[in-house]
C-alpha positions in Angstrom: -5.1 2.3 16.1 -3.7 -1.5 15.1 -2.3 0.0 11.8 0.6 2.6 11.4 -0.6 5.9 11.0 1.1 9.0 9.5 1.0 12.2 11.6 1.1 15.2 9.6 2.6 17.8 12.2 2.5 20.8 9.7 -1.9 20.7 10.4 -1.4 20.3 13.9 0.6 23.0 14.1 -1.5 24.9 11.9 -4.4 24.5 13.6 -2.7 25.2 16.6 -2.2 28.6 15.4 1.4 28.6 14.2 1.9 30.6 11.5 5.6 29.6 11.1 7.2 30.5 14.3 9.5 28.4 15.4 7.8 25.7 18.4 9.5 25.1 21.3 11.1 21.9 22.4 8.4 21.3 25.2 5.1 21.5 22.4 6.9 19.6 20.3 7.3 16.6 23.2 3.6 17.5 24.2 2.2 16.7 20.6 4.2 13.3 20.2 2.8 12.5 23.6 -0.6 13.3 22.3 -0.6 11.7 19.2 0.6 8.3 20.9 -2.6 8.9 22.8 -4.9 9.2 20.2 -3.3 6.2 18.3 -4.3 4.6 21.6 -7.8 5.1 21.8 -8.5 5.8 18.2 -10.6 3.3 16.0 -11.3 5.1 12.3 -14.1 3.7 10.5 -15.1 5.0 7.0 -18.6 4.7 5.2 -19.5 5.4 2.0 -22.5 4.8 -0.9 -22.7 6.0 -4.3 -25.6 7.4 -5.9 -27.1 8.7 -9.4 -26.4 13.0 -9.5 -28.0 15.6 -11.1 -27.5 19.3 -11.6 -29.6 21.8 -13.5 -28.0 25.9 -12.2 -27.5 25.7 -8.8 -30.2 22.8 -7.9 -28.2 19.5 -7.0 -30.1 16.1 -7.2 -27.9 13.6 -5.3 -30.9 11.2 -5.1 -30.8 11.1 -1.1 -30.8 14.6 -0.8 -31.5 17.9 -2.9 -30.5 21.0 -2.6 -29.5 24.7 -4.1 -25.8 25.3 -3.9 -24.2 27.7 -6.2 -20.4 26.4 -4.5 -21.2 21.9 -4.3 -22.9 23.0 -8.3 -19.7 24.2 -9.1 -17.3 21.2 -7.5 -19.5 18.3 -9.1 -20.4 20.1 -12.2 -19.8 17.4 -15.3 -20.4 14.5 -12.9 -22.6 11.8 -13.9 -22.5 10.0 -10.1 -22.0 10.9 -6.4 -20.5 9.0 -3.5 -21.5 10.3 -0.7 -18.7 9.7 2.5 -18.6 10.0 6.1 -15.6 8.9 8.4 -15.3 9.1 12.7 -13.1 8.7 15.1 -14.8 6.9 17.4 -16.1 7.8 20.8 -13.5 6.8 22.7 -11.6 9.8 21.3 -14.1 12.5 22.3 -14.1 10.6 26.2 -9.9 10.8 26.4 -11.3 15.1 24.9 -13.3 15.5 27.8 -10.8 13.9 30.6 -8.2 16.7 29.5 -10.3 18.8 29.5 -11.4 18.7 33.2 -7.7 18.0 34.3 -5.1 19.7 31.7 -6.4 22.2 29.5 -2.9 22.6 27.4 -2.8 19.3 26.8 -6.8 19.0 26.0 -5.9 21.8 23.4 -2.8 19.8 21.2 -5.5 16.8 21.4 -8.0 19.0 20.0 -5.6 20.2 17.3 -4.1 16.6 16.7 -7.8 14.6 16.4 -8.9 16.8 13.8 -5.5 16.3 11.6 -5.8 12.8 12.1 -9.5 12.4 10.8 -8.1 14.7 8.1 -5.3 12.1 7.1 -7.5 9.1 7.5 -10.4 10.7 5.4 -7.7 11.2 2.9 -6.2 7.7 3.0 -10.0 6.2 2.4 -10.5 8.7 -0.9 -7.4 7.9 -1.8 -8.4 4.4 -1.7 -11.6 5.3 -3.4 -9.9 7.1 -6.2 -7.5 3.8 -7.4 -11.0 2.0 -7.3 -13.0 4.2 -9.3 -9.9 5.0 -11.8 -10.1 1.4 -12.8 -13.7 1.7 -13.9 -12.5 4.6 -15.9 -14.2 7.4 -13.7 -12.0 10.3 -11.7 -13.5 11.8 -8.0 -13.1 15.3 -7.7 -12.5 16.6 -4.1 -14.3 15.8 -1.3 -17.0 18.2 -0.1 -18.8 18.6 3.3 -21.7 20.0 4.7 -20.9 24.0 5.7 -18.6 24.4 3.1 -19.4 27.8 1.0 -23.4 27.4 0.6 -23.6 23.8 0.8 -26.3 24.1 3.8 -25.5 22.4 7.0 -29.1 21.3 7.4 -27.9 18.3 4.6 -26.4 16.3 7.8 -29.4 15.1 8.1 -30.5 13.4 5.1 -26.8 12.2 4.6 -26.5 10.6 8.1 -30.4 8.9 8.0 -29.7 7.7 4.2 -26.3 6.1 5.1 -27.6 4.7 8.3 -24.4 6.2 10.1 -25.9 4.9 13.5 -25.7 1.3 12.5 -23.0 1.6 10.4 -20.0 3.3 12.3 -21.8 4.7 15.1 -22.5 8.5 13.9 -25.3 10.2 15.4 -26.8 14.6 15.0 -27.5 16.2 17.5 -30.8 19.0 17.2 -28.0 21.7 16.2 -26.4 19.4 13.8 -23.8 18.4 15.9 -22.2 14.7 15.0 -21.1 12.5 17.9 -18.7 11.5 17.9 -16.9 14.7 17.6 -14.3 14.1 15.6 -16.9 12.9 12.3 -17.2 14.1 9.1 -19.7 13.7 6.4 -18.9 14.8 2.7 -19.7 14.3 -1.0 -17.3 13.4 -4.3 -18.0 13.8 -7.4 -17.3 10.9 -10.0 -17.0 11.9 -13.7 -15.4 10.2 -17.0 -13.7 13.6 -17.6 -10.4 14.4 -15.3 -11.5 18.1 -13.6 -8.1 20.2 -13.7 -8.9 21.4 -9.9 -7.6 19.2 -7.1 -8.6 22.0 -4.0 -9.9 20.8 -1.3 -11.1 21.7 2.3 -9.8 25.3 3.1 -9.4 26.2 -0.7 -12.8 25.2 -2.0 -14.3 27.5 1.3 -16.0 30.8 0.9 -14.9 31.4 4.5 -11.8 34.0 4.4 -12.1 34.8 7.5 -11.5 31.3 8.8 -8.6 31.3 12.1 -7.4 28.1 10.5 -7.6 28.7 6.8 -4.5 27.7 5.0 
């Protein structure tokens, strides 16, 4: 990455596994070590459209895409608009993946851990971004929302990544099982209403999934 980037150690960590413990002086030197690589090799790209939204129950019209979600219903009820987001890596993180992976699996695990809390802090940089813009048309974002979250159906990869023309546009391709490549991508939707919504969850606290290893 050209630009600075702010590690936040605490996710690493957590989705490492640590619940707490104290880490020892030796993973602590490991994950500096990986996170220079990944700054490295990294190049984040973020892209993002806005579209007309409508919700009647549990039936969401997002213009590109409709669906039945009882959990996305909830997160953009009382929005009039949707922007619909998706951020990568690049691929040149999921090649620096796989070369750990064949030679140092410890390391190939903290790399693992670290990529996924640095798309995490650069897809909150960009909606942070977005927010200031959309504030100064008068209209708040409520938190982002992907794909797999509660009963927002995976299969909607597919219309979000052939609407946004993620190929062409940062390099984003699915896979038949709805894999993206590279890797470390992420696809989501935010809400934009003229009304502030109280609720700022996000990610692990707007999931169904209780039973998540890495929920916070």
């Amino acid at each position: 990455m050209k630009d600075m980037f702010t590690w936040n150690e605490r996710e690493i960590l957590r989705y490492l596994g640590s619940r707490g413990q104290e880490v020892p002086e030796n993973v602590t030197r490991l994950i500096r070590e990986c996170e220079q690589e990944l700054e490295q090799v990294a190049s984040p790209r973020s892209f993002w459209r806005e579209y007309p939204l409508s919700i009647v129950s549990d039936d969401v019209d997002m213009t590109i895409l409709r669906t039945k979600s009882t959990s996305l219903g909830r997160n953009l009820r009382g929005c009039e608009r949707v922007i619909v987001f998706a951020a990568t890596l690049g691929s040149r993180v999921d090649m620096l993946l796989g070369r750990y992976g064949r030679l140092e699996m410890s390391r190939a695990v903290v790399l693992q851990a670290a990529s996924v809390a640095m798309l995490e802090s650069y897809s909150d940089e960009q909606n942070e971004a977005l927010k200031r813009r959309y504030q100064a048309q008068g209209l708040y974002l409520r938190p982002r929302f992907s794909p797999g979250y509660g009963d927002f159906p995976l299969e909607c990869q597919r219309s979000i990544v052939d609407a946004l023309e993620l190929n062409k546009r940062i390099g984003i391709t699915l896979t038949d099982s709805l894999l993206m490549a590279p890797s470390k991508s992420i696809t989501a939707v935010i809400g934009a209403s003229r009304y502030p919504a109280g609720c700022t969850v996000k990610g692990c606290e707007a999931c169904g999934k209780q039973n998540c290893l890495y929920r916070r």
